[in-house]
C-alpha positions in Angstrom: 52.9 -10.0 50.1 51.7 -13.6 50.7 50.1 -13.8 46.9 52.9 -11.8 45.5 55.4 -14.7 46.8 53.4 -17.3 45.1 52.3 -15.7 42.0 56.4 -15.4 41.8 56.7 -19.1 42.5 54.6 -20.1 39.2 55.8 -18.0 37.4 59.3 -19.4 37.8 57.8 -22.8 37.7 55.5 -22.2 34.4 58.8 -20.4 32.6 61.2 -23.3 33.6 59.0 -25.7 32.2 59.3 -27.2 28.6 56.6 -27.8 26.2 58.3 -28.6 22.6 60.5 -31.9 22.3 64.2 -30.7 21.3 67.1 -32.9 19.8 68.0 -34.7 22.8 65.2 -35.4 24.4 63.8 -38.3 25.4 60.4 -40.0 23.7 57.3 -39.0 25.7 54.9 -40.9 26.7 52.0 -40.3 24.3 48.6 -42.7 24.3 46.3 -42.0 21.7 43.5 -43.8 19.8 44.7 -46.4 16.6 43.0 -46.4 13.4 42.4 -50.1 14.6 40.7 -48.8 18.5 43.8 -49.4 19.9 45.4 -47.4 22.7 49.0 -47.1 22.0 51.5 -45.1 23.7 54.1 -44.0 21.6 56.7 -44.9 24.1 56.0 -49.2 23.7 58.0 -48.8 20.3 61.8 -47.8 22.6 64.3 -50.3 21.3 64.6 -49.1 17.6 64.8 -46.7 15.8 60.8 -44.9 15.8 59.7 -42.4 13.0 56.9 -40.0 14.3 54.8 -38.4 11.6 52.7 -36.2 11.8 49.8 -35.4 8.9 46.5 -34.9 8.3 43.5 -36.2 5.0 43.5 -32.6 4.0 46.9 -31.9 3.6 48.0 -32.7 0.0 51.9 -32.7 1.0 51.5 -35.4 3.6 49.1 -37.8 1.3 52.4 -37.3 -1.2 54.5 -38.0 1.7 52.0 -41.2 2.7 53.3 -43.0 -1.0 57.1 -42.5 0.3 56.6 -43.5 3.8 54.8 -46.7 2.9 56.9 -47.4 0.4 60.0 -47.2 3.1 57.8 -48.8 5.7 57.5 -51.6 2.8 61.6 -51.6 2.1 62.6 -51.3 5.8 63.5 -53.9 8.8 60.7 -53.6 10.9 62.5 -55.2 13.2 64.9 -52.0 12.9 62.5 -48.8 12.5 58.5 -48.5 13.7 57.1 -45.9 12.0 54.1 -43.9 13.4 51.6 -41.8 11.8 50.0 -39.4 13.8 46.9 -37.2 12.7 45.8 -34.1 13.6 42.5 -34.5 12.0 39.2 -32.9 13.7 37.2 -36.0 11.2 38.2 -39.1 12.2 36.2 -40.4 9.3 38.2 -38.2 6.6 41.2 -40.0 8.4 40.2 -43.6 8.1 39.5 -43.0 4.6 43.1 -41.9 3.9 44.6 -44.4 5.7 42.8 -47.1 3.2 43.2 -45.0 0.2 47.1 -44.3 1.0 47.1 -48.0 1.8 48.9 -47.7 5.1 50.0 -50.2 6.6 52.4 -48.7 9.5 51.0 -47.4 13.4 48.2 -44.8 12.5 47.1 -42.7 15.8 44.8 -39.7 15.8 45.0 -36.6 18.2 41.7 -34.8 16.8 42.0 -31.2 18.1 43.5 -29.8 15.1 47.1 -27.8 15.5 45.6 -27.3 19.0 45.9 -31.0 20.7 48.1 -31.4 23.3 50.6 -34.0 20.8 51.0 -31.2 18.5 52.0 -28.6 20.7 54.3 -31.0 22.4 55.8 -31.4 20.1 55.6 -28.0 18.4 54.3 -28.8 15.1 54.2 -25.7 13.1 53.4 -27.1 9.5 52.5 -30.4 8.1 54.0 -33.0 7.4 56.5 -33.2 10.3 58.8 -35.9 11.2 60.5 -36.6 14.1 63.2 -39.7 14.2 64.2 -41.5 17.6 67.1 -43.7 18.1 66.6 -47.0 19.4 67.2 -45.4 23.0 64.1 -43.3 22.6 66.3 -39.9 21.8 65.4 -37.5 19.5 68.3 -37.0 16.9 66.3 -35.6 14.1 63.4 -33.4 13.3 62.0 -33.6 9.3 64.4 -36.2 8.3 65.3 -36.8 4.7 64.7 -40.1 3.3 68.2 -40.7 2.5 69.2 -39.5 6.3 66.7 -42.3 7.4 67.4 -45.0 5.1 71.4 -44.3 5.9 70.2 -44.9 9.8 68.7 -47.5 9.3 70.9 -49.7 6.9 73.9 -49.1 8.5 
């Protein structure tokens, strides 16, 4: 009766709990490794408004979506909107090269396990590219953004 009781217990704990990041939450906490061999938590940028993207080298749609971004992250106030690129690459090396070919400029963080590290199922990315926009009060209020909903954001 005694492990019944408990294997009750976590279960109610494990299906209470919440894994992916929904409109309305708050910004976790997220460290991970910089392009530059950084640690950077995610978290430091609260205070405006914070663009989380999430990519990968092999993935042609996000090298496409690399031009736009670093153009914007050229146009924008970066005293208004921190944008932050994170890969899900397993080849950190494959990363570093498209970071200098895609001329980036903006936060570049790796998370290297694929679709299986822990800031991709946190945040319950599915597909890439996928973008995820926090106001400055670290709450999410959009997932895959347009550019015209950011710019709009962001200018106003």
């Amino acid at each position: 009766m005694k492990k019944i009781v408990i294997l009750l217990f976590l279960i109610g704990i494990f299906s209470t709990a919440k894994a992916q990041i929904e409109i309305g939450d708050a910004i976790p906490s997220i460290t991970l490794k910089s392009n530059t061999n950084n640690e950077v938590d995610i978290k430091s940028f609260k205070g405006k408004y914070v663009l989380v993207d999430f990519w990968a080298s092999w993935c042609a749609p996000c090298r496409l979506g690399n031009k736009k971004l670093v153009q914007l992250h050229n146009e924008a106030n970066t005293n208004k909107i921190e944008i932050i690129g994170i890969s899900i690459d397993t080849d950190a090396t494959k990363w570093l090269k498209a970071i200098e070919k895609d001329k980036i400029k903006f936060t570049q963080l790796i998370d290297p396990k694929g679709f299986d590290a822990n800031t991709a199922i946190q945040f319950e990315v599915e597909e890439l590219p996928s973008k995820y926009l926090f106001n400055p009060e670290g709450i999410l209020i959009a997932k895959n953004p347009s550019e015209e909903e950011i710019l709009k954001l962001i200018k106003s």
